[in-house]
N, C-alpha and C positions, 0 to 999 in steps of 0.2 A: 504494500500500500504506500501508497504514497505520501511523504509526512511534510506537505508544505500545510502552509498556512491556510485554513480554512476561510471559506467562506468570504472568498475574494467575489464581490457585486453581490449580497446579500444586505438586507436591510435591518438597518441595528435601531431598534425599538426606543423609543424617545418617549412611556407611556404618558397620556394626558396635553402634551405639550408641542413634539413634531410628528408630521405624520409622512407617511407615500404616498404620493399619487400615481395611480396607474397610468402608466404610457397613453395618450392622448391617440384616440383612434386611426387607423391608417401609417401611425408615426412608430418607428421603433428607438429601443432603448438605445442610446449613443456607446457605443464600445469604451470602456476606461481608456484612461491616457497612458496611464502609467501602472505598471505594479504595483499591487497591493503592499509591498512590503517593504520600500522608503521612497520618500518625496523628501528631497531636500531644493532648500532656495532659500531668497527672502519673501520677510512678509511685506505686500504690497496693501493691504487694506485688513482691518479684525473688528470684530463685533460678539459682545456677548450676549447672548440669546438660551432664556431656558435651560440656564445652570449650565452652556455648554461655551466653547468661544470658538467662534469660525475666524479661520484666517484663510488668505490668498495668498498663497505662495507661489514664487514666479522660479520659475525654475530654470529660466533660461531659455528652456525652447517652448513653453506652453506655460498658459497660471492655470493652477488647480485649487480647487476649495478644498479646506481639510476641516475637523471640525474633532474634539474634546472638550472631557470635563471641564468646566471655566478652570483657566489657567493665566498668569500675567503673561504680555507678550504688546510689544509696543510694533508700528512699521518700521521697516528697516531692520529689524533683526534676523538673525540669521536663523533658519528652523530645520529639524530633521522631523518628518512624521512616520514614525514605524508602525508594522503591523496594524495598517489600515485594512480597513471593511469599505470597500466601495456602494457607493447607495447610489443606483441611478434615475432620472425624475425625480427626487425629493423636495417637497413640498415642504415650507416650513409656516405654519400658521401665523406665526408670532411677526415673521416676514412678512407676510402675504409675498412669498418669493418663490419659486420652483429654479431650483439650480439643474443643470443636466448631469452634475456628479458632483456628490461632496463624499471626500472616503473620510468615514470617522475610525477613532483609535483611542486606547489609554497609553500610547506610548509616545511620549515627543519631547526634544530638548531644544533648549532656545540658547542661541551664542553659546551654543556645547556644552551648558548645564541644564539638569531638570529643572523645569522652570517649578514657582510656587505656588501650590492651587490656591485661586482665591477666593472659592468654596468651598467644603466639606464634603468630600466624596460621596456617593448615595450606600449605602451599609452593603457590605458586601461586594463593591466594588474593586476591583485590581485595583493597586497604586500606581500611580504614573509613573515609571520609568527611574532612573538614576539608581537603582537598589541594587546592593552585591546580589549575585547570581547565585542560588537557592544548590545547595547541593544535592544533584540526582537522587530522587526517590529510592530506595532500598527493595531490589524483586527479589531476591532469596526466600526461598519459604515460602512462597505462596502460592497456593495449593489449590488445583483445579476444582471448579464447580461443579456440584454434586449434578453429575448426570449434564456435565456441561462440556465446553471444550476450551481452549488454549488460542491465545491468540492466535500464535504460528498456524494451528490446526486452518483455523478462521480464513486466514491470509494464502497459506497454499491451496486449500479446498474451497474456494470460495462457489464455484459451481454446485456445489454439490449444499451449502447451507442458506444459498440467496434467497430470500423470499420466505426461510423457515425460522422458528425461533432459535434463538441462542443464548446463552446464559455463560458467562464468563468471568471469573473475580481477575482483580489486578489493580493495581496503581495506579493515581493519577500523575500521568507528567507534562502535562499539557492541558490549562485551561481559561476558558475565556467564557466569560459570565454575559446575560442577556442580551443577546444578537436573536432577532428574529424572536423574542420571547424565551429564547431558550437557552442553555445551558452549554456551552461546546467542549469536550473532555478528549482527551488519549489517555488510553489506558496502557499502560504494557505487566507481563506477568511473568517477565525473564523467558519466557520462550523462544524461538526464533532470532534471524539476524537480522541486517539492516535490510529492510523492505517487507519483513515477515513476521515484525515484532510489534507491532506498534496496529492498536484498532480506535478510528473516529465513531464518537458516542455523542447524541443529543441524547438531553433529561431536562427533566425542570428541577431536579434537585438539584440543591445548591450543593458545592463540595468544596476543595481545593486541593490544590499542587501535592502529592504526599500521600493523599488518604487509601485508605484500599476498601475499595468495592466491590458488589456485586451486581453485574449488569445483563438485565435482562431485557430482550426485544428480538425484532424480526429485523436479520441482517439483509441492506439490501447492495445491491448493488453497479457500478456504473453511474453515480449521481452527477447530472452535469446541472452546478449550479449558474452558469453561463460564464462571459467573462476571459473563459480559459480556465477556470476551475472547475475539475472532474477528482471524484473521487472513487477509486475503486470498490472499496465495502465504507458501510456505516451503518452503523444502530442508530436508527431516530426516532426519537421521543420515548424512552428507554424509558424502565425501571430502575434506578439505581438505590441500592443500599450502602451508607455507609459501614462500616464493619470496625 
């Protein structure tokens, strides 16, 4: 499977405040500019809007809208936006604006430090960026699901489990919290090697970075979320236990 960053042109849920608007009839969704996973430039224009701050980064060859937790950030500074979620049409109420793409993120530094939030995260939100790097989650010991399978298993036999349920405990080492309403997780259970280790999970339960779980759902597979983002298996909208 492939372990890029999920959910590149998926719509990260803004409840109450921003919304989508669906592609205007006849018209289709504009292709992203850029990779989902760094925009750097200057900022050429910012605005805080609904606990979040858009800024227009010029990157040189094209300006793109990026948009995060409210954060300080004046024009003219220098910005890097990581592991953006592209959202294309979006609609921002509070606007009355429709941008053709704003990729949002909780990851961005400003003149090469993390900038400081000038809100209070919403609970259970990732921290924005600048933090020492978490040391890999611990797979030893962890012990297949009763009448379940193994990531690896998952990952080679994927024909043979698409469309059926599956039931798998394992680690989280990868996650990203309300995108799309939901929950986006990697689990691994020391199984397999690189491409055969690693399985993408939606939940609406909350977890984090560490924990080990129990996940159950119906594996599917070949998800093409547009964009250029395909995924070859994924559990969505899982059961997940923490343990």
């Amino acid at each position: 499977m492939k372990n890029t960053l999920l959910m590149g042109g998926l719509m990260l849920v803004l409840v109450g405040t921003e919304s989508h608007a669906a592609t205007p009839s006849g018209e289709s969704a504009p292709t992203a500019p850029v990779t989902a996973d760094r925009i750097t430039g200057k900022v050429v224009e910012t605005m805080n809007v609904a606990s979040y701050t858009y800024v227009l980064v010029d990157t040189g060859a094209k300006k793109i809208w990026a948009a995060a937790p409210e954060f300080v950030v004046k024009v003219g500074d220098a910005i890097v936006v990581a592991q953006a979620m592209a959202m294309t049409n979006y609609t921002s109420k509070t606007l009355n604006r429709t941008f053709d793409v704003v990729y949002f993120s909780g990851s961005v530094t400003v003149n090469g430090v993390s900038p400081t939030a000038a809100v209070e995260l919403p609970r259970g939100h990732p921290a924005i960026g600048g933090e020492a790097t978490p040391a890999a989650p611990d797979l030893s010991g962890i012990k297949r699901a009763e009448k379940g399978q193994t990531v690896a298993e998952i990952n080679t036999d994927k024909a043979k489990f698409a469309g059926k349920p599956v039931a798998v405990r394992g680690r989280i080492v990868k996650y990203n919290s309300m995108i799309l309403g939901k929950n986006w997780l990697h689990i691994r259970d020391g199984s397999g090697t690189e491409g055969t280790n690693d399985l993408l999970v939606t939940t609406a339960t909350a977890a984090k970075v560490g924990d080990l779980v129990l996940v159950t759902g119906v594996l599917a597979t070949d998800r093409d979320f547009s964009s250029g983002y395909k995924y070859d298996l994924i559990v969505e909208d899982a059961t997940v236990v923490v343990q």
